[in-house]
C-alpha positions in Angstrom: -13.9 -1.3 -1.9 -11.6 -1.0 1.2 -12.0 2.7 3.3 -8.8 3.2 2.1 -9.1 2.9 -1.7 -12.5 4.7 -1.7 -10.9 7.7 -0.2 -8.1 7.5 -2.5 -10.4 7.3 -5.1 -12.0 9.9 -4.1 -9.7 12.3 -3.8 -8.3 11.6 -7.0 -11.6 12.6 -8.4 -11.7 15.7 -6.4 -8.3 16.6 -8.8 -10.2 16.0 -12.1 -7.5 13.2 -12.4 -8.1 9.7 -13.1 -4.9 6.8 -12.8 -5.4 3.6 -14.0 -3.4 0.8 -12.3 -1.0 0.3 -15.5 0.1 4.0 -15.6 0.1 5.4 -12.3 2.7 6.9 -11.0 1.7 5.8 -7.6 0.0 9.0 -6.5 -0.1 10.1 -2.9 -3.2 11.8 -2.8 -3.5 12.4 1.0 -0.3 14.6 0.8 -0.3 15.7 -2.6 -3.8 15.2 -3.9 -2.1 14.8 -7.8 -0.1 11.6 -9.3 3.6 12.1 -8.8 5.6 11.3 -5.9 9.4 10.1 -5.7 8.9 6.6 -4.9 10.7 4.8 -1.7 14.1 3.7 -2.7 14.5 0.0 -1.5 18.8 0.9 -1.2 21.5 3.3 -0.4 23.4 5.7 -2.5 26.4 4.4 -1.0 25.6 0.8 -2.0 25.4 1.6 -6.3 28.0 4.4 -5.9 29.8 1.8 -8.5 27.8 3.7 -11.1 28.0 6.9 -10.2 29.5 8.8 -6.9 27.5 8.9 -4.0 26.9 12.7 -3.9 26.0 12.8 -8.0 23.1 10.1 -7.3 21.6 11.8 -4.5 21.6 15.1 -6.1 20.2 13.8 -9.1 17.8 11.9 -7.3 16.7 15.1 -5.2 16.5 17.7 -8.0 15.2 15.2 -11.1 12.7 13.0 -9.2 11.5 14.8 -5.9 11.9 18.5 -7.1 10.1 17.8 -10.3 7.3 15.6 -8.9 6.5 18.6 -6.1 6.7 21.0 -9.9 5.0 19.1 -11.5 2.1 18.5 -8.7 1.7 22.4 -8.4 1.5 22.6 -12.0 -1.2 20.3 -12.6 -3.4 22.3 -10.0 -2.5 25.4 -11.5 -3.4 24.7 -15.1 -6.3 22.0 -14.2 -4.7 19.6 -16.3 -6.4 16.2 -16.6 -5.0 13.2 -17.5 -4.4 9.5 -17.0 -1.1 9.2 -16.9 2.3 8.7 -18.7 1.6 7.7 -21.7 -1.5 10.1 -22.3 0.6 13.0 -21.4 3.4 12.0 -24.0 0.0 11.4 -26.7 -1.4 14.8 -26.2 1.9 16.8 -25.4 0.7 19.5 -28.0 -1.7 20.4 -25.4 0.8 21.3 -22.7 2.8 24.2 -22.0 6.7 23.1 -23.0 7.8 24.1 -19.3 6.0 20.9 -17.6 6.5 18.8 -20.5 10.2 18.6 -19.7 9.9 18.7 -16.3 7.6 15.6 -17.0 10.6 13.5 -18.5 13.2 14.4 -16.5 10.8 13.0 -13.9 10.0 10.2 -15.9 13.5 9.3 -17.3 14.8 9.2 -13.9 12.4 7.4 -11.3 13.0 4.6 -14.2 16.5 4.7 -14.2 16.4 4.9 -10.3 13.6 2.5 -9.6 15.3 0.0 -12.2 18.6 -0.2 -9.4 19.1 -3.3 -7.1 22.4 -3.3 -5.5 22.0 -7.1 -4.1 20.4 -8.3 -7.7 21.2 -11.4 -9.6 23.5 -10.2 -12.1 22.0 -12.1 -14.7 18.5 -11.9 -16.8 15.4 -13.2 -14.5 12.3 -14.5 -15.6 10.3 -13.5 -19.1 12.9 -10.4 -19.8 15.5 -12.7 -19.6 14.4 -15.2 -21.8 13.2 -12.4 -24.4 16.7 -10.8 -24.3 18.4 -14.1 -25.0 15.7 -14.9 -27.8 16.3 -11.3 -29.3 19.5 -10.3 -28.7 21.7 -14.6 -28.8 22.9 -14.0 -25.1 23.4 -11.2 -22.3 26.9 -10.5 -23.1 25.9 -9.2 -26.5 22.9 -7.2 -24.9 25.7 -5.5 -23.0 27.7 -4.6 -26.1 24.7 -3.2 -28.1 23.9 -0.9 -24.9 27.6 0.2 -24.3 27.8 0.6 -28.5 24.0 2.8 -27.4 26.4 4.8 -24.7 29.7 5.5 -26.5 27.9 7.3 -29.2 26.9 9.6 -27.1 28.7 12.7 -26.9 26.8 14.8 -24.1 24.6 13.9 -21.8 21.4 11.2 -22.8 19.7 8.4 -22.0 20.5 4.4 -23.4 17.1 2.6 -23.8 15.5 -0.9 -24.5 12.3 -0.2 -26.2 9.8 -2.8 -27.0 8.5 -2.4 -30.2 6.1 -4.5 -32.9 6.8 -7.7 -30.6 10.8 -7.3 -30.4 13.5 -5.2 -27.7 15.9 -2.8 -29.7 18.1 -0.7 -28.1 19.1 3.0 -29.2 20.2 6.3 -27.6 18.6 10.0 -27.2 19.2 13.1 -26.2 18.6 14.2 -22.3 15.0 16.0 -23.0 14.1 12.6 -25.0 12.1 9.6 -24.1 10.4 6.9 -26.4 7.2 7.3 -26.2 7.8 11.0 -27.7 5.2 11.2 -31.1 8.1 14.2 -32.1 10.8 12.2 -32.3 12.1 9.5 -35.3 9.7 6.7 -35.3 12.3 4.4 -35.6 12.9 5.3 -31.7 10.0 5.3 -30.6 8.7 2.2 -28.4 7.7 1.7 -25.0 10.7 1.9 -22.9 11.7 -0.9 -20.6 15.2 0.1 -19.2 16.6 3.7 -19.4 20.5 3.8 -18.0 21.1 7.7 -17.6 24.7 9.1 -18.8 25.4 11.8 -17.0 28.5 13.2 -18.6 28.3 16.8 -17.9 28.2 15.9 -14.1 30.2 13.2 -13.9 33.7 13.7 -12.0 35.4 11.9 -15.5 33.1 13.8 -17.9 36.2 14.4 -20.2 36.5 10.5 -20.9 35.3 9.1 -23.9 34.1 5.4 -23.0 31.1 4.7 -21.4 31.3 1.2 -21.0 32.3 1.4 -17.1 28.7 3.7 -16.7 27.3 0.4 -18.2 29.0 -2.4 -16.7 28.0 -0.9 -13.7 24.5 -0.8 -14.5 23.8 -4.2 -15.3 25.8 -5.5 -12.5 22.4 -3.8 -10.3 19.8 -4.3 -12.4 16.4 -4.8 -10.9 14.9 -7.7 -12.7 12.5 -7.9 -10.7 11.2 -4.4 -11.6 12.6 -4.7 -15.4 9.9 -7.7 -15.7 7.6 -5.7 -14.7 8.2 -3.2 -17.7 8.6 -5.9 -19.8 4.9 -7.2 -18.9 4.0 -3.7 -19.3 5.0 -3.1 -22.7 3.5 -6.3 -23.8 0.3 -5.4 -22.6 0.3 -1.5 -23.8 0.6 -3.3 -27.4 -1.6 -6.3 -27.1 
């Protein structure tokens, strides 16, 4: 084990926590010593201000990813949680207090949404995603109706998903406090969730309009496939 994984390592068990590879949340133990961090972006605000404006993303990104990870940190120290990762925290959310448990998908919801952004992406399906979508769904284009269908059925703020789920992607819509790996809500949405596209209506400078679609559009015109695959993989594995 390299000096620098041993330490890591060892800090982590310092915390009580444990992070296996699959569900970390890339912890920063050095600064943080606990398993949430807001992750590098690899591009500007400026450069996917397409989907949303400039000022909306960056205050989003600040207050639902950075804010909550350094709440979320303090809060695991305070209440010596333990945990080992995502997934667990969703299974056992009975046990936690209801104050971190929505700070945890707010955090959640959004470093997806943010980490699955690539303004300089192909914008078409890549790799085993892509072929799955075609497979599942006959062809991208009607991939993008299902998820604008998803979007314009929303009538305040929520969250569009892709779930994968007994072997097949389905897409479906939830509330803001909602994710998919939720035991409390329908079954029939629940799934491991491969791509979350946030609407934002109550903060968006057109909240008053009706359609989604351009929220959307804009969306899969910066997917990143390369991280979407990843997911993909992901999901397969957390059900093989």
């Amino acid at each position: 084990m390299r000096k620098r994984e041993f330490f890591k390592t060892s800090v982590l068990a310092a915390t009580g926590m444990v992070l296996y590879p699959s569900e970390s949340f890339g912890c920063t133990p050095v600064k943080n010593k606990c398993g949430f961090y807001a992750p590098r972006l690899t591009y500007s605000f400026n450069s996917v201000r397409s989907l949303y404006p400039e000022e909306l993303l960056r205050n989003n990104y600040s207050s639902s990813v950075i804010n909550k990870s350094r709440l979320l940190n303090n809060r695991i120290i305070k209440k010596n949680y333990k945990f080992c990762g995502g997934r667990q925290i969703f299974r056992e959310a009975h046990l936690l207090d209801k104050n971190f448990l929505q700070n945890f998908i707010t955090y959640y919801n959004n470093r997806l949404f943010f980490k699955s952004l690539s303004p300089n992406n192909n914008k078409f399906p890549e790799g085993a995603l892509g072929n799955k979508i075609i497979h599942d769904f006959g062809s991208f284009e009607k991939l993008v109706l299902k998820t604008t269908d998803a979007a314009n059925k929303l009538k305040d703020d929520g969250w569009v998903w892709i779930i994968y789920r007994k072997g097949n992607l389905e897409v479906l819509s939830t509330l803001s406090n909602e994710n998919p790996l939720m035991k409390s809500i329908p079954l029939s949405h629940q799934g491991f969730p491969v791509v979350g596209i946030g609407i934002w209506r109550n903060s968006y400078r057109n909240k008053n309009i009706s359609d989604n679609s351009s929220i959307i559009k804009a969306f899969w015109e910066m997917a990143n496939w390369n991280y979407l695959n990843k997911r993909y993989n992901r999901a397969i594995d957390s059900t093989s």
